[in-house]
C-alpha positions, -999 to 999 in steps of 0.1 A, spaced: 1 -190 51 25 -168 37 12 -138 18 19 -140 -16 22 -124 -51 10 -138 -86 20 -123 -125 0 -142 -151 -13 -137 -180 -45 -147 -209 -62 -140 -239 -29 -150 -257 -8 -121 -240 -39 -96 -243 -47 -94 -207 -21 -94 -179 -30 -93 -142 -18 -91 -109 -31 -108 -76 -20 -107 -42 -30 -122 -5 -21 -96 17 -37 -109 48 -6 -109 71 8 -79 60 -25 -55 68 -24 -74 100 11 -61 108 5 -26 98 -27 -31 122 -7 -46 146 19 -14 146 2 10 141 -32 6 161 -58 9 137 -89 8 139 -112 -10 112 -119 15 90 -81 32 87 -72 -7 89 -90 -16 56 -82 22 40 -44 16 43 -48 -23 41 -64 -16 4 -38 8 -9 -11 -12 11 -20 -43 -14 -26 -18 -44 10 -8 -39 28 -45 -35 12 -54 -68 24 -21 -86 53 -29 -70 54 -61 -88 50 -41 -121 87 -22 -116 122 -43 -119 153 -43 -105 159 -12 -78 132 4 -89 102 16 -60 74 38 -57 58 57 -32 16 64 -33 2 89 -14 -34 94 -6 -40 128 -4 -80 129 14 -95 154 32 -115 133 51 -110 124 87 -81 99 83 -59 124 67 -31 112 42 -20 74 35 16 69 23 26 31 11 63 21 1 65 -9 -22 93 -20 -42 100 -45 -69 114 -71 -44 77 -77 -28 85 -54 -1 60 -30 16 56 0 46 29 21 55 12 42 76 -21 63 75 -18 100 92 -50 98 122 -53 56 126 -76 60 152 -103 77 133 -139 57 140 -169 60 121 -204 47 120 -210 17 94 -220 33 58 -258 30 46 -252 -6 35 -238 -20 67 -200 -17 56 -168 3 68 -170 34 57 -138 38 40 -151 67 16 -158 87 41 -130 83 57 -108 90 29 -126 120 12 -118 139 -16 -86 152 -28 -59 136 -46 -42 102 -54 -7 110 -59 17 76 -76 55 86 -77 75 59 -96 118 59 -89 130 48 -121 163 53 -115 160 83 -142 171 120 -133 136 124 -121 115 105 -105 82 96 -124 47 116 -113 13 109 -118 -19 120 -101 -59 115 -104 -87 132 -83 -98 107 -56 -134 101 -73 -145 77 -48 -127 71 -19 -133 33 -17 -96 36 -33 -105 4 -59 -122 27 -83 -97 53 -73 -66 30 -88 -93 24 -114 -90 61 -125 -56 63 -124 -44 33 -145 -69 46 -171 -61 83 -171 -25 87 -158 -10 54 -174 -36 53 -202 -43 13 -194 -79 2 -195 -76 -18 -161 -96 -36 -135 -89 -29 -96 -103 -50 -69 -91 -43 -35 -106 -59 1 -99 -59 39 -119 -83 60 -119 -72 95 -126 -103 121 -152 -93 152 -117 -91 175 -109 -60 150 -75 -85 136 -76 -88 95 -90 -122 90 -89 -117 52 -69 -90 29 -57 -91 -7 -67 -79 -49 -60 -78 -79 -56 -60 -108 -61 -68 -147 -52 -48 -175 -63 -51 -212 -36 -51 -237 -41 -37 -270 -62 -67 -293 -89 -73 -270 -122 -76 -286 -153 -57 -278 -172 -95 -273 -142 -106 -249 -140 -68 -226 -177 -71 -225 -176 -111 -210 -147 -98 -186 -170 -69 -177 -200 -93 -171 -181 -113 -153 -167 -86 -133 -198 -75 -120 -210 -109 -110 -178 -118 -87 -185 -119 -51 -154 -100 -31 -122 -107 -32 -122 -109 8 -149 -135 6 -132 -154 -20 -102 -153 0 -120 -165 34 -137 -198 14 -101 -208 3 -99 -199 -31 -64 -194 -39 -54 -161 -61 -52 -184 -97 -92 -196 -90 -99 -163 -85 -88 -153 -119 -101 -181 -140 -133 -169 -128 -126 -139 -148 -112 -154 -176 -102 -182 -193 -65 -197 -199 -47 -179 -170 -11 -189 -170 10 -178 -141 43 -164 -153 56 -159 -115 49 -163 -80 65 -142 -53 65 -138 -13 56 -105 -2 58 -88 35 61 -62 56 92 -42 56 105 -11 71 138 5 57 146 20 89 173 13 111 190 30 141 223 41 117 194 57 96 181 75 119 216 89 135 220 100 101 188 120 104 195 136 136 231 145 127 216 160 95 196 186 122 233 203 131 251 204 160 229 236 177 200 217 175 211 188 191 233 206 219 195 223 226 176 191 226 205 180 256 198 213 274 161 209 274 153 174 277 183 155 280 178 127 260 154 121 226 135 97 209 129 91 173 96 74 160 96 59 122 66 64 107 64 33 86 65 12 114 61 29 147 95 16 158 107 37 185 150 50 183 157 60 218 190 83 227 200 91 263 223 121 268 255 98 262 242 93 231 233 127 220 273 139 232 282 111 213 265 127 181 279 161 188 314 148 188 312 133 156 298 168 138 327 184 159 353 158 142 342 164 110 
């Protein structure tokens, strides 16, 4: 099934939330970038964080989260964009570690402490910059945190990676609610309750519950204002990447012929290898030379 996107709303405009199902799209950043299951759900979690604050942006408008841990995994960057578009990559995807004390990945200590960095491109002068202490690491409370104290909205995060035995993502998705000014204390406190009671979002996901169940659970008189496809999607591109290596000067390059001959460019969004031969490289020098 296509991974998908859902904007709806309740409580008569008082509550507005986002869902996603991002099964296919943690599987392709698996997929490229070798992960195992721990770095798989870390960056599978903040990968489907990201699509649906992507989803909160218009137009050209994109943002960039980085994950700034000192924990063993090392930094996780997601791309996302209005459009339902999303990249990422995680800094050590390799890392392994033992099950945590109840019998589940331990992403926390994975991630460590350190900083959740969110940086919003608005089109403005200056691009928008927020940042919360990582408090948790499981990176659902850690979104938690920063939609309360960066963006001042009282707001529910529940993110989930469901690795298969083969070590593929058989489930992956979230959501996130937000409570709009004119909430009563009785109705947070049901949501709360209710909250609490939900079984994961992964498990949800694997018994066929589609993303609109999973929020009438929550609450009552969900209407969904828009659905949208969202995938994978690097921005790189072999012209991009010229570009970069042109933008190294003509010195560099002429040493990279003299000392290796040839180079090869690696994206780290999507592990897409660039390959230039020495014809190429010339070829590169030539065009600094004629301009």
């Amino acid at each position: 099934m296509q991974d998908y996107l859902i904007r709806a709303t309740a409580l008569d405009g008082r509550l507005r939330a986002f869902a996603a199902n991002t099964t296919g799209i943690v599987e392709e950043l698996r997929r490229r970038h070798g992960t195992t299951p721990v770095a798989t759900a870390a960056l599978g979690r903040t990968a489907t964080a990201g699509v649906m604050m992507g989803a909160m942006l218009k137009g050209e408008e994109r943002l960039t989260i980085q994950v700034k841990g000192d924990g063993p995994l090392g930094q996780i960057v997601v791309d996302a964009d209005s459009k339902g578009d999303v990249r990422g990559y995680v800094d050590n995807p390799h890392v392994d570690l033992p099950l945590n004390e109840r019998g589940k990945l331990d992403v926390s200590g994975a991630v460590g402490g350190g900083q959740l960095y969110v940086i919003k491109d608005l089109g403005l002068k200056e691009p928008y910059r927020g940042s919360v202490p990582i408090i948790s690491g499981e990176l659902g409370e850690d979104f938690t945190y920063y939609f309360a104290k960066s963006e001042q909205t009282p707001s529910a995060v529940a993110l989930g990676v469901l690795i298969a035995t083969d070590y593929s993502v058989q489930t992956s998705g979230g959501f996130i609610m937000q409570l709009l000014p004119g909430m009563s204390d009785e109705e947070i406190a049901d949501i709360e309750q209710k909250l609490s009671e939900l079984p994961p979002i992964t498990t949800m996901l694997a018994e066929g519950a589609d993303l609109e169940d999973i929020l009438k659970r929550l609450v009552d008189s969900v209407q969904v204002l828009e659905r949208t496809d969202i995938r994978f999607r690097c921005k790189c591109s072999r012209e991009r990447v010229e570009q970069t290596l042109i933008s190294i000067g003509r010195e560099e390059i002429e040493q990279i012929i003299r000392e290796d001959g040839k180079a090869e460019v690696v994206c780290h969004f999507c592990n897409e290898a660039y390959a230039y031969n020495g014809d190429d490289l010339h070829n590169l020098v030539e065009r600094l030379t004629d301009q």
